[in-house]
Backbone bond lengths (Angstrom), bond angles and torsions (degrees), N, CA, C in turn:
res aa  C-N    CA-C-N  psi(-1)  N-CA   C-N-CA  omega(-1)  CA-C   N-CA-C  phi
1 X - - - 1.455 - - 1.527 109.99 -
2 X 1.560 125.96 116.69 1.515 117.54 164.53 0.956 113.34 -51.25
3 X 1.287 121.43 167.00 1.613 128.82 -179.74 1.578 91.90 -140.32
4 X 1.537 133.06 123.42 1.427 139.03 -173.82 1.452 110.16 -90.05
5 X 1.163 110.51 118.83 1.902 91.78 -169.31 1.937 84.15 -142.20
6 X 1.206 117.19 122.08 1.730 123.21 156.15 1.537 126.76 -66.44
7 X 1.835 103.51 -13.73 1.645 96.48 -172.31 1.876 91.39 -135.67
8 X 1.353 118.84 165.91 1.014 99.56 -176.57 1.957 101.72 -112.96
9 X 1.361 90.78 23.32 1.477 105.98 164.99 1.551 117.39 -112.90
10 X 1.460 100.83 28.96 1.615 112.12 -172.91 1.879 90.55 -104.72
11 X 1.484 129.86 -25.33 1.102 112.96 -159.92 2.087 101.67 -116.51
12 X 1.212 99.16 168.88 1.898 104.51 -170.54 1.616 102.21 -114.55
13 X 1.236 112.16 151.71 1.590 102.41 174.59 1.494 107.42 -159.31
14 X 1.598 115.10 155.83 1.127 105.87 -157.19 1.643 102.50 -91.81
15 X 1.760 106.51 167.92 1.396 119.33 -154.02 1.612 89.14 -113.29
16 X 1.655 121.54 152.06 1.319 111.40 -153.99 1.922 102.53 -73.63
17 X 1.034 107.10 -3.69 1.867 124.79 171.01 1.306 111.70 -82.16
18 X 1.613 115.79 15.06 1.626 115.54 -172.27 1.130 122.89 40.58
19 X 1.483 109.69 38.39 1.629 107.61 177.96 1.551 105.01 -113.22
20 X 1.177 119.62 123.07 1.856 112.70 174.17 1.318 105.94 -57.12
21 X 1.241 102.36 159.94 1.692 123.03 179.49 1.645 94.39 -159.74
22 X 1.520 104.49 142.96 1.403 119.71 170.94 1.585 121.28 -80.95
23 X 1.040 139.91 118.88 1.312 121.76 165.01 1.307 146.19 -27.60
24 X 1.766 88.57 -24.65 2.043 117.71 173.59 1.197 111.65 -47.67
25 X 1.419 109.78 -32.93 1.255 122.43 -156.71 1.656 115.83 -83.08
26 X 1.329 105.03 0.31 1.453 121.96 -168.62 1.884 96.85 -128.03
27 X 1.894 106.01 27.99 1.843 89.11 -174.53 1.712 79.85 -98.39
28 X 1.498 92.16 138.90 1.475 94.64 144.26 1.892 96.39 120.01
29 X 1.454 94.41 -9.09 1.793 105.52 169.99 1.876 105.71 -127.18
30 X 1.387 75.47 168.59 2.044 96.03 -169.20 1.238 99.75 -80.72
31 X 1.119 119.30 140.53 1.542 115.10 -174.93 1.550 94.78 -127.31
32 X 1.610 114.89 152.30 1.390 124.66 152.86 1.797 93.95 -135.65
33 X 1.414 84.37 124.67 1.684 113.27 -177.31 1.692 104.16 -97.61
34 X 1.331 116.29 113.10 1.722 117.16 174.39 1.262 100.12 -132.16
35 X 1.807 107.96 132.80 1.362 115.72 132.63 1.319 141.81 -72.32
36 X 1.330 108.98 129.32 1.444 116.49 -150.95 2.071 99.20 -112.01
37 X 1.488 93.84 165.46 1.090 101.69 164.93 2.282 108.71 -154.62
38 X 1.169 100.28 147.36 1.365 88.10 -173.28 1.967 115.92 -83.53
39 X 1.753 107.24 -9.04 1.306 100.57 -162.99 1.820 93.14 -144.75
40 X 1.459 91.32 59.01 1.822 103.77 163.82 1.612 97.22 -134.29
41 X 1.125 84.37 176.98 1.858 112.00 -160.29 1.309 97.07 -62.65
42 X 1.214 115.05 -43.69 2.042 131.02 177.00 1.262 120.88 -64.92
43 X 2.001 129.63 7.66 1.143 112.49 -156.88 1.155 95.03 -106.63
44 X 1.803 129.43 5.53 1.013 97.61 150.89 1.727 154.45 -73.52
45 X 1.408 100.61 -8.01 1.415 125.78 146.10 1.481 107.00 -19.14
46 X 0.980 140.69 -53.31 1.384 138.81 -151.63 1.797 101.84 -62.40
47 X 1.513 106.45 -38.94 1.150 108.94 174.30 1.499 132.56 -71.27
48 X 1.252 119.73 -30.97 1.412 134.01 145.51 1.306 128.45 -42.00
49 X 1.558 99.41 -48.41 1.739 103.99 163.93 1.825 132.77 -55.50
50 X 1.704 75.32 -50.84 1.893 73.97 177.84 1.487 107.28 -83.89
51 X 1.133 109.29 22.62 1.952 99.67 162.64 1.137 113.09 -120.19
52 X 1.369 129.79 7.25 1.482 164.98 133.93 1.525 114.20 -54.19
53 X 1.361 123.05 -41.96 1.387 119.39 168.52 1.262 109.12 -114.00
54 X 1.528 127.03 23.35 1.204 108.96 169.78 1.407 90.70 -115.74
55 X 1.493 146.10 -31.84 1.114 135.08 146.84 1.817 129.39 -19.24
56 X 1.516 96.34 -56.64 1.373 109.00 -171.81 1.503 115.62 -103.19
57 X 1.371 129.61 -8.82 1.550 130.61 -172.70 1.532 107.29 -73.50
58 X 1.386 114.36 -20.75 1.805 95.45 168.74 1.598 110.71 -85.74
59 X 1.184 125.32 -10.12 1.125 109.63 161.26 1.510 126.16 -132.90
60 X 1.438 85.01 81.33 1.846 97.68 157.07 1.735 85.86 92.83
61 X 1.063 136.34 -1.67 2.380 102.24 -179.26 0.956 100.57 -123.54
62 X 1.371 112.51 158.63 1.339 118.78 177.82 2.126 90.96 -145.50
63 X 1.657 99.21 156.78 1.299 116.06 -172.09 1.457 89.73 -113.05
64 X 1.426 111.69 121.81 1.734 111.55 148.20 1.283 122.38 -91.39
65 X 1.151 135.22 136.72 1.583 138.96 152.85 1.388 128.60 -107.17
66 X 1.073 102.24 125.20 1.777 118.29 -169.38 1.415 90.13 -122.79
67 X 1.483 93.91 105.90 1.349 113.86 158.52 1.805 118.08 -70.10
68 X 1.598 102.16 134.84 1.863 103.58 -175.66 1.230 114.72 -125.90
69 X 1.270 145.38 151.78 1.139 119.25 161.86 2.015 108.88 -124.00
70 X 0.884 88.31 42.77 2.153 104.86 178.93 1.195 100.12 -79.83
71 X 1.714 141.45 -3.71 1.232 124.88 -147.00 1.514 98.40 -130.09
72 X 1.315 164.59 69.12 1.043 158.94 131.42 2.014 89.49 126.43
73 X 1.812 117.36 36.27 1.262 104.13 -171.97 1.745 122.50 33.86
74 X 1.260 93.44 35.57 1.662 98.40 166.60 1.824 112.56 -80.33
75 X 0.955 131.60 16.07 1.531 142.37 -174.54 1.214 128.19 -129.44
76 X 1.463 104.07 21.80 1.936 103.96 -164.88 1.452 117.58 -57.43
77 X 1.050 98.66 -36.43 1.855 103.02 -157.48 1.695 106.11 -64.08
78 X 1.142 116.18 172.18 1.906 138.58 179.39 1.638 93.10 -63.39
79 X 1.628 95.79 163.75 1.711 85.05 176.25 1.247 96.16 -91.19
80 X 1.110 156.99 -13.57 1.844 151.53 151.23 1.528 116.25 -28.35
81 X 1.466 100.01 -47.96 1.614 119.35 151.92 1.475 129.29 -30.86
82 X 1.304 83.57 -82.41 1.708 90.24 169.33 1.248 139.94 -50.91
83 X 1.361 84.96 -60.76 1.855 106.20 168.02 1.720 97.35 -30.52
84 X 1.381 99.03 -78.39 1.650 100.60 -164.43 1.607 119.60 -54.71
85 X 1.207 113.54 -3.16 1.594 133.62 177.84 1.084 120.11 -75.73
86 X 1.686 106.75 -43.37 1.226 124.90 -165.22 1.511 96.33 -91.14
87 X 1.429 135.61 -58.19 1.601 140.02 165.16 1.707 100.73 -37.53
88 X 1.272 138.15 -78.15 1.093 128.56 -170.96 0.925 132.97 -38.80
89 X 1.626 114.21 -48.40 1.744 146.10 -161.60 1.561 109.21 -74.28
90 X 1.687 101.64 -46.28 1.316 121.71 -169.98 1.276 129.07 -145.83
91 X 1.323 116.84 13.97 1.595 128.40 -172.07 0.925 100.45 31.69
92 X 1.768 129.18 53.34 1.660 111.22 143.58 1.615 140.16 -61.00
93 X 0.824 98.33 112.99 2.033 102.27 -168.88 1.870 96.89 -101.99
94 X 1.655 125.58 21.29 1.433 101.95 -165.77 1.313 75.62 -113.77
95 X 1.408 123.08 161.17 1.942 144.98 170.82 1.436 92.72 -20.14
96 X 1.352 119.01 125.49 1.675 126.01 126.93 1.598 98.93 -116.78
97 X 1.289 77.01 163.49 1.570 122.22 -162.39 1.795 120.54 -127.93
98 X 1.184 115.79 126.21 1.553 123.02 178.07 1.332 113.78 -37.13
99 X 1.504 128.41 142.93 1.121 123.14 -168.90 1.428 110.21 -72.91
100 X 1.649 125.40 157.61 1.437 106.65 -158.80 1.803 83.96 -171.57
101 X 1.297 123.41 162.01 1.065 138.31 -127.40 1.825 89.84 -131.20
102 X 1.505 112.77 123.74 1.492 113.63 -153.67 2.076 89.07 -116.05
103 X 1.490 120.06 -23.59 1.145 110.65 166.53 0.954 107.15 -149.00
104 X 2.032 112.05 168.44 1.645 109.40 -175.82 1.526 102.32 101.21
105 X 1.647 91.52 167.93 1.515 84.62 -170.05 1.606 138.59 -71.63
106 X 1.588 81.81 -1.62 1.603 95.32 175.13 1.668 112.10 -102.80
107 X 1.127 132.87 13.35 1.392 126.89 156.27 0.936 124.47 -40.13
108 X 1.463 109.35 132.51 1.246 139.06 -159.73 1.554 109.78 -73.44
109 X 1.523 124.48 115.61 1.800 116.38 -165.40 1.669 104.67 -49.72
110 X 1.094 101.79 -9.92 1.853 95.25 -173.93 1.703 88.73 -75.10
111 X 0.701 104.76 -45.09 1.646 109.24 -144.60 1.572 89.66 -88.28
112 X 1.368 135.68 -44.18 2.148 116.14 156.83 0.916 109.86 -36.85
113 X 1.508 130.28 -57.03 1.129 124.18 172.08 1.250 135.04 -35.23
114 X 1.362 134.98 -51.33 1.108 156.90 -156.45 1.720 112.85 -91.21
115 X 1.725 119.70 -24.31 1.109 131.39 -142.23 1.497 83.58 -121.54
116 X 1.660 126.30 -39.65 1.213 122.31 146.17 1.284 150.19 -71.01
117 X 1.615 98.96 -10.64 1.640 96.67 171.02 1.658 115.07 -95.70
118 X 1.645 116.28 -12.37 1.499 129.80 171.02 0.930 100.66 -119.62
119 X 1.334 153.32 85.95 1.308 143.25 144.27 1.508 127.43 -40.46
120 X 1.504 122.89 132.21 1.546 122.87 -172.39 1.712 101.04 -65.99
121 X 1.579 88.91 -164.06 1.910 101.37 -174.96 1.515 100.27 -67.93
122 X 1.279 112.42 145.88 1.864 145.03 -175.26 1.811 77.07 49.37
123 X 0.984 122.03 98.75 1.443 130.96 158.07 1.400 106.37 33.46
124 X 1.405 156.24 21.58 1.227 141.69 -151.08 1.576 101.65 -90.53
125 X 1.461 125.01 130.57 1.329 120.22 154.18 1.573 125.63 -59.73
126 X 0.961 106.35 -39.64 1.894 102.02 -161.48 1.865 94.39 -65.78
127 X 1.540 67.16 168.04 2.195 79.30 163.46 1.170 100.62 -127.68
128 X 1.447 94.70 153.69 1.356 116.76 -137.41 1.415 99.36 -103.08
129 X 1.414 134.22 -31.81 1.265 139.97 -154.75 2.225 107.89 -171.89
130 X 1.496 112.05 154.84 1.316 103.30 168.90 1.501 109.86 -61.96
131 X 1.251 112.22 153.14 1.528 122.56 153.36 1.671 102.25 90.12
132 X 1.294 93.96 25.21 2.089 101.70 153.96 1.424 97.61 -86.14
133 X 1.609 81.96 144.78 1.391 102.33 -166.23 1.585 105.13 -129.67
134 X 1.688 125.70 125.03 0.943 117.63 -176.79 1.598 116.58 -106.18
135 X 1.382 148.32 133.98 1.611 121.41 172.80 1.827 95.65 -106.38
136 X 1.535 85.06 163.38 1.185 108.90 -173.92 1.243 101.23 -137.20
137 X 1.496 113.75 136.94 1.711 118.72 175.75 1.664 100.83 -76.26
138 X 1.725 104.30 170.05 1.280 103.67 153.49 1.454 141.44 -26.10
139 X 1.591 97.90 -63.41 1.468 100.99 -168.49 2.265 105.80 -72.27
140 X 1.260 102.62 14.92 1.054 81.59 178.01 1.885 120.69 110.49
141 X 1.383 119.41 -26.26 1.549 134.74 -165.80 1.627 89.86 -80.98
142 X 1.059 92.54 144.72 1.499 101.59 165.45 1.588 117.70 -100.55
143 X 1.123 121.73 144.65 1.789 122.91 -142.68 1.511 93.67 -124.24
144 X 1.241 105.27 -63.96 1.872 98.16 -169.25 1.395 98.59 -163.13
145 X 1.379 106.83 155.35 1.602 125.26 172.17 1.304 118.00 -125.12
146 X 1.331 94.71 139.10 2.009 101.72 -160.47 1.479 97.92 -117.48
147 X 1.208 114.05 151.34 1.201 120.10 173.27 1.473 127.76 -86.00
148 X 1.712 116.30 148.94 1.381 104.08 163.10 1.454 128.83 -6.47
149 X 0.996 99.79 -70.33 1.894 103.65 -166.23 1.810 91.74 -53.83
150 X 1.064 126.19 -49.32 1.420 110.57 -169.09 1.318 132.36 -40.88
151 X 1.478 132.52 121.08 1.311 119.02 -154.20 1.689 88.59 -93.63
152 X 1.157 101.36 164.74 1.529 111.66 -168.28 1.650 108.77 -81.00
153 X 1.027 118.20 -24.80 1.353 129.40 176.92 1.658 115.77 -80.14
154 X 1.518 104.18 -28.81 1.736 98.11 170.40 1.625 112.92 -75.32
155 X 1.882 122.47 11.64 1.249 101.43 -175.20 1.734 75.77 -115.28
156 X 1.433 149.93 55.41 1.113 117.32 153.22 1.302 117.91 -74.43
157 X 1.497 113.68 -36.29 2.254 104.61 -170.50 1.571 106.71 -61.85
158 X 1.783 111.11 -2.07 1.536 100.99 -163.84 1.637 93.26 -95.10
159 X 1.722 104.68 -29.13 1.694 107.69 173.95 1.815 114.84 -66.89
160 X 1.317 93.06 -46.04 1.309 85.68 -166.45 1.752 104.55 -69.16
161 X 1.564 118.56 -10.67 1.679 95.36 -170.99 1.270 96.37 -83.28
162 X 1.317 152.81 -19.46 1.458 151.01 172.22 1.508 100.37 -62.64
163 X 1.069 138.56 -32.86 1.471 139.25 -159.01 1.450 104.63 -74.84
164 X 1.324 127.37 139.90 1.518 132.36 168.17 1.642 107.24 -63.93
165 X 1.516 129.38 109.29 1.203 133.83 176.02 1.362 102.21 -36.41
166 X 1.561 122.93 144.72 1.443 130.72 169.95 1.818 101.81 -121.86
């Protein structure tokens, strides 16, 4: 079922502690949105990321991770699992998020959203692989989607030009 949403602070999603949280709650910072997986070729990414939001989280970004497991069952485990995978593996301290479904008919309204406001190569909606990465400006627009291969560290000049100079 689509879900029609104009802002991407119109939709709620769950936090890997099963607690809802609104997206609202993230207006007014830079976001890079990734689907994650803990046991693909890309997870070492995770570590790149949180030095990506520990660089940039005092001013204004924050990293989400939405754990999936649509992609070669690279995501099996509980999110208690993960969580502690991701802290151990890589001292991630930035948002994860309950595992949640990035294409198909059960996609997640964050993620229609997201697949329609950046479309992949020759226009394609789906995602293609873990560890697409979407940014989002402040106000909320969604800007561009990078692929797997993109290392998280070749998008800092694109983070830092959204960022309020300090």
């Amino acid at each position: 079922m689509r879900f029609s949403m104009s802002s991407i602070y119109d939709v709620s999603v769950t936090r890997i502690d099963g607690s809802t949280q609104s997206m609202a709650d993230y207006r007014g910072k830079v976001l890079l949105i990734v689907n994650t997986a803990s046991k693909c070729g890309f997870t070492l990414q995770y570590q790149a990321l949180e030095q990506l939001y520990r660089d940039y989280k005092d001013r204004g970004f924050a990293i989400l991770g939405f754990p999936c497991n649509q992609f070669g069952a690279q995501e099996q485990g509980s999110e208690s699992e993960i969580q502690s995978f991701c802290e151990l593996n890589f001292g991630v301290s930035f948002p994860l998020f309950a595992k949640l479904e990035v294409n198909g008919a059960n996609s997640h309204p964050l993620y229609q959203h997201l697949k329609d406001a950046a479309p992949g190569l020759l226009g394609s909606r789906s995602i293609k692989w873990n560890f697409t990465k979407f940014l989002v400006d402040a106000d909320g627009r969604v800007l561009e989607r990078f692929a797997p291969t993109t290392k998280p560290e070749a998008l800092t000049q694109k983070i830092e030009a959204l960022l309020p100079q300090s």
